[in-house]
N, C-alpha and C positions, 0 to 999 in steps of 0.2 A: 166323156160325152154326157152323162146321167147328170155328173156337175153339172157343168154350164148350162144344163136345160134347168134344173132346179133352181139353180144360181140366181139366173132371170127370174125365175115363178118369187123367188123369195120375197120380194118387194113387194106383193100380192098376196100372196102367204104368208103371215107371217112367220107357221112353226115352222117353214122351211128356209128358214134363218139359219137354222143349225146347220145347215149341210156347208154353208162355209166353214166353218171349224174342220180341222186337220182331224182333232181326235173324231168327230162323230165319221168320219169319210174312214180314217181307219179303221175302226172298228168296223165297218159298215163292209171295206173290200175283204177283209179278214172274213166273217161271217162269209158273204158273195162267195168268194174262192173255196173255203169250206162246204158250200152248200153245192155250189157247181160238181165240185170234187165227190161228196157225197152218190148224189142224183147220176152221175155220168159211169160211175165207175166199174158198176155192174154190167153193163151194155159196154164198155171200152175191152173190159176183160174178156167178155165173150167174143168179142170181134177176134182180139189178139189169138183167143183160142181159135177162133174157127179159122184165122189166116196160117194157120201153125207156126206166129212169130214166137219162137220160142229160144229159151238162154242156152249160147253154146257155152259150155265148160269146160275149161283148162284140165287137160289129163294131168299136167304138171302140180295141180292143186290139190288141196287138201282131198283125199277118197272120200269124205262125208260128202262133197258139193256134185258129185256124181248124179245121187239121185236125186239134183235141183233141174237136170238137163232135160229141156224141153218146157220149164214154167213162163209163161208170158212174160217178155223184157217191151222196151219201149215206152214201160208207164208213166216215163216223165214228158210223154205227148200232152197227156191230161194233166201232167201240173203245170205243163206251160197255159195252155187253156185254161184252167181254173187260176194260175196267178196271172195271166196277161191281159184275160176280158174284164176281170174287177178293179185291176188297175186302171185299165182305159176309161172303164166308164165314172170311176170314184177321181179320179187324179186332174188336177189341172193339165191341160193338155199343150195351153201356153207354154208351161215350164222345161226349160232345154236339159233341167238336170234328171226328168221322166224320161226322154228320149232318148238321152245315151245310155241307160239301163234297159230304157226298153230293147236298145240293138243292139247292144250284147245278147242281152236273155235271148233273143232270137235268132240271130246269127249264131250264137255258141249251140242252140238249139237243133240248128238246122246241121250244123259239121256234127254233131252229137248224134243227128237221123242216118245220114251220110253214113256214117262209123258204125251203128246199128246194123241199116239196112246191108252193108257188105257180110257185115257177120254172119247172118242169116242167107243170104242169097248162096255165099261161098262154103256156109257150114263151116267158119273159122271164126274162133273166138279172138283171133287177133286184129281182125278187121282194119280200118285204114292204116298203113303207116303213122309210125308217131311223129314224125319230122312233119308231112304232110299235114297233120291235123296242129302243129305248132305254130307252122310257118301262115298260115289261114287265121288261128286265131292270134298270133302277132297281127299282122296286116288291119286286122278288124278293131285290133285293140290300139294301135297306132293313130289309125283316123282319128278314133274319139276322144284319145289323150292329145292330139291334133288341135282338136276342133276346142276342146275344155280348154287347153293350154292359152289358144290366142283368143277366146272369146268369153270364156266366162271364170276361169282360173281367178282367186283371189289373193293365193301365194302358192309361191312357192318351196315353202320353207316344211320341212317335217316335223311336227312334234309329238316329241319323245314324251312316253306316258308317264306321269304321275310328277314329272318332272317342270315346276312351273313355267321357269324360262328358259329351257334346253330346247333349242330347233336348230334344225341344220336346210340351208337355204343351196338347192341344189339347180337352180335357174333352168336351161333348158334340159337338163336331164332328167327332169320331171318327166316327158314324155315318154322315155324310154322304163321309164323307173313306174312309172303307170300303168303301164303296158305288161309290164313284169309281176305288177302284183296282180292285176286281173289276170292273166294266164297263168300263174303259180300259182293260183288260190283256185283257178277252176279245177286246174289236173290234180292237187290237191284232194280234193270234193272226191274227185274220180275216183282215186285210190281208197278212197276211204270206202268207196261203195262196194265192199266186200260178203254182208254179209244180210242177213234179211234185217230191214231198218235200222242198219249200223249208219248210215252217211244223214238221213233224212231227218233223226233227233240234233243231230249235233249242228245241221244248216236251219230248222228251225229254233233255238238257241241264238246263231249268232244273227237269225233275223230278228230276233227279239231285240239283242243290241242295237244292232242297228238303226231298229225303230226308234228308239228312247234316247241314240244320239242325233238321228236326226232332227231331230223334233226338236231339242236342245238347240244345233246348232242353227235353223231355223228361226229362233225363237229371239228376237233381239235382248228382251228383259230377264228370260232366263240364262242366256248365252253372257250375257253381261254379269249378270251375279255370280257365275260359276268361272269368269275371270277365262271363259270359251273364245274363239275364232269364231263368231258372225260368218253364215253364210246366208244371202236372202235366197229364199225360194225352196234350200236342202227342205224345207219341214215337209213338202210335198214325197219327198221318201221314205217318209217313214210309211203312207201310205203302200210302198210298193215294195215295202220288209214285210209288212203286216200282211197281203198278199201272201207272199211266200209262208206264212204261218199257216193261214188258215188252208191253202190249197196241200203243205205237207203234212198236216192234219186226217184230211181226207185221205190222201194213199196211202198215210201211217196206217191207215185202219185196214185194209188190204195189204200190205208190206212187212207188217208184222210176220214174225218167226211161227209156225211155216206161211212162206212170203205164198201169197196167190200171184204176184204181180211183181217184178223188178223196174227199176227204172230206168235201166240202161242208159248210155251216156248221153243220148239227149237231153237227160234229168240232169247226170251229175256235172256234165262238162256246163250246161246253161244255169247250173244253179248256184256252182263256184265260179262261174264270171258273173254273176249279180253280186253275192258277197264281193269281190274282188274290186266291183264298180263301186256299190255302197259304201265300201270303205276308202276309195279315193274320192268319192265326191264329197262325202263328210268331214275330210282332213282326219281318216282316223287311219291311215295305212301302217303305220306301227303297232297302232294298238292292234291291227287285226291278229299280227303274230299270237296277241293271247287270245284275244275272240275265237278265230280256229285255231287255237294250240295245237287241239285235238289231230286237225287236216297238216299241217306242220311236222308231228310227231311221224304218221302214217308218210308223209313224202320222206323223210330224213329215214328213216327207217329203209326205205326202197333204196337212197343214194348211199347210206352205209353198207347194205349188201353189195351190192353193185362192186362200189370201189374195194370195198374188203377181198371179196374173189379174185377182181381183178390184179388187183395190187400183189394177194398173197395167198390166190387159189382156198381159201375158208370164208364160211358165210358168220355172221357176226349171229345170225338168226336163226331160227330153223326154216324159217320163209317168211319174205317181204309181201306184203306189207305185213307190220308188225299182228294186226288184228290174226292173221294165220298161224303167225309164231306162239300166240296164245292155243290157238285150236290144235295143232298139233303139241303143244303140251298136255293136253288132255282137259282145256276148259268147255264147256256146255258152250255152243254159240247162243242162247240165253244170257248166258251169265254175262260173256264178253260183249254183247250187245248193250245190256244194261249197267254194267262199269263204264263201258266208254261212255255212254250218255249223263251219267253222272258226271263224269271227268271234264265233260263239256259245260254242263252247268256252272260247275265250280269255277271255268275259266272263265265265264261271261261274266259271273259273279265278283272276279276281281276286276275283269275288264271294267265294269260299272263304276267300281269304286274310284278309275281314274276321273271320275264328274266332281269328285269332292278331295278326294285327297294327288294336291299336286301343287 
C-alpha cells in the first residue's frame, strides 16, 4: 500500500526513487516489523496475561516444562501482525507471488488460532486433532499449488543442489509435491517449538536465505551469472522473508529463556507454511531439506520413535522431539537452545554456497 503511494510521489520527489528498489523496501519491512513487534509487545502480553491465555503442558514431558504452565502462548498473533502489515504496505501488491504467501501465512495462522484456542478453552494441551488440522492445511495448500501450477508455474522440474544440470521434471505432480512441502515444513516449524526460542532462531535463519535467494532469483542479471532459474517478480519475496526477520526479532526479545511469551501454533504452523511457500516459489524445494535441516532433523526424530515402538515396543530416544532427548540427558535448555541455533546457521551457510558452487 505505502509502495504504490510512494511509487507515484517518486516522479515528484525525487529521493523517493529509492523506494522502487527491492533492497531499500526490504530493509525498510524488516526495520517496520521489528519496530511494530517492539512497540506492541508489552501491551500484547498483558492482555494474554490478563485473559489468562496461558500454555498447557504435557504431564508426559520433560518435569522441568511444568513450571512453564500457565506463561502466555499465542504470541505468534503479534508476529503475524508485525510480519503481515509491513509486508502489505512495503510489497507490490500486484504481484501473485505476495498473495500465495500471503494466504498461507494466514490461513495456517488462523488453523494455528483454532488449535490454540481449543487448548485453552478445554485445558488440553493436545488441542485439535492432527488429521483435522492436516487435512485443512492440505486443502489450502492445494488451491495455491492450484492456482501457481496453471498460472504462474515456470517449470516444473526440481533442482537438486549444488548439482548444475541435475533436475527431475515431475509435471503435474508438482501440485501435490507443493502441497507436501508447505505442510511438512509447517509441522516441521511445530515440532521444533519446544522450548523457549528454540524454533524462532532457526525460521529467522532460513528467512534470511530466503531473502538472498529471492532477490537472486528475481534478478535477471544476477540470476543469469549465477547460471540461476529466472523467476520475474520472486524479488518481491524477499521482502516478505525480510519481514519474518525483523518481526522474529521482536518476540526473540520476549521469548528468550525464561520465555515471558510462547508462540503457540499460530506462530509455528503459519511461519513453517511461509518457509514452505518461499521455497517453492523460489525453485528452492530441495535446497530447503538443508535450509531447515534443523526442522527435518526434529520431524525424523518424532517418525523414528514412533515407528521404533511401534514396530519393536523400544524408543530410539529418550523422547521425541529429539531437542527433549537432549534435556533429559541432562543438557541446560540454554545450552540446547544455543547449539541448535548454531546448527542452523551453519546449514544456511551451506545452503548459500549452492549460489556459486554447482
Amino acid at each position: 500500500m505505502l509502495y504504490h503511494l510512494l511509487y507515484r510521489l517518486a516522479d515528484d520527489i525525487s529521493f523517493l526513487n529509492v523506494t522502487r528498489y527491492i533492497t531499500f523496501r526490504t530493509m525498510m519491512a524488516l526495520l517496520s516489523a521489528l519496530f511494530i513487534s517492539f512497540v506492541l509487545s508489552p501491551w500484547f502480553i498483558k492482555k494474554l496475561k490478563k485473559k489468562q491465555i496461558g500454555q498447557q503442558v504435557r504431564e508426559l514431558g520433560p518435569q522441568s516444562h511444568l513450571t512453564k504452565a500457565g506463561t502466555p502462548t499465542m504470541g505468534g498473533g503479534l508476529i503475524l501482525l508485525a510480519l503481515l502489515l509491513p509486508a502489505l504496505l512495503w510489497t507490490d501488491l500486484t504481484n501473485t507471488y505476495f498473495w500465495y504467501t500471503f494466504v498461507i501465512t494466514a490461513a495456517f495462522g488462523i488453523i494455528g488460532y483454532w488449535d490454540d484456542n481449543l487448548k485453552i478453552a478445554q485445558k488440553n494441551p493436545q488441542g485439535m486433532r492432527g488429521k483435522h488440522k492436516l487435512i485443512l492445511q492440505f486443502i489450502i495448500s492445494l488451491l495455491v499449488c492450484s492456482h501457481h501450477y496453471f498460472y504462474t508455474l515456470t517449470s516444473t522440474a526440481l533442482v537438486f543442489p549444488f548439482f548444475k544440470n541435475l533436475t527431475l521434471d515431475i509435471g503435474p505432480l508438482y501440485i501435490l509435491f507443493g502441497a507436501f512441502v508447505i505442510v511438512g515444513t509447517s509441522h516441521s516449524v511445530n515440532l521444533t517449538d519446544g522450548l523457549d526460542g528454540l524454533a524462532i532462531g532457526p525460521v529467522m535463519t532460513s528467512a534470511f536465505c530466503f531473502a538472498v535467494l529471492a532477490y537472486v532469483t528475481g534478478h535477471y542479471v544476477i540470476a543469469e551469472y549465477l547460471n540461476y532459474h529466472f523467476i520475474k517478480g520472486s524479488g518481491e519475496l524477499a521482502i516478505f522473508a525480510a519481514a519474518i526477520i525483523g518481526a522474529g526479532l521482536g518476540f526473540l526479545w520476549y521469548n528468550t529463556y525464561p520465555a515471558q511469551v510462547f508462540m503457540g501454533d499460530i506462530g509455528s504452523l503459519s511461519l513453517g507454511g511461509t518457509l514452505g511457500t518461499l521455497a517453492l516459489l523460489t525453485k528452492h524445494e530441495l535446497l530447503m531439506i538443508i535450509i531447515g535441516g534443523l526442522f527435518v532433523v526434529e520431524a525424523l526424530s518424532v517418525i523414528a520413535q514412533v515407528t521404533s515402538f511401534k514396530l519393536t515396543g523400544r524408543r530410539v530416544l529418550k523422547m521425541a522431539p529429539i531437542h527433549h532427548h537432549f534435556e533429559l540427558r541432562g543438557w541446560p535448555e540454554p545450552r540446547i537452545i544455543v547449539r541448535f541455533w548454531i546448527i542452523s546457521i551453519i546449514l544456511a551457510l551451506v545452503a548459500l554456497l549452492s549460489l556459486k558452487l554447482r
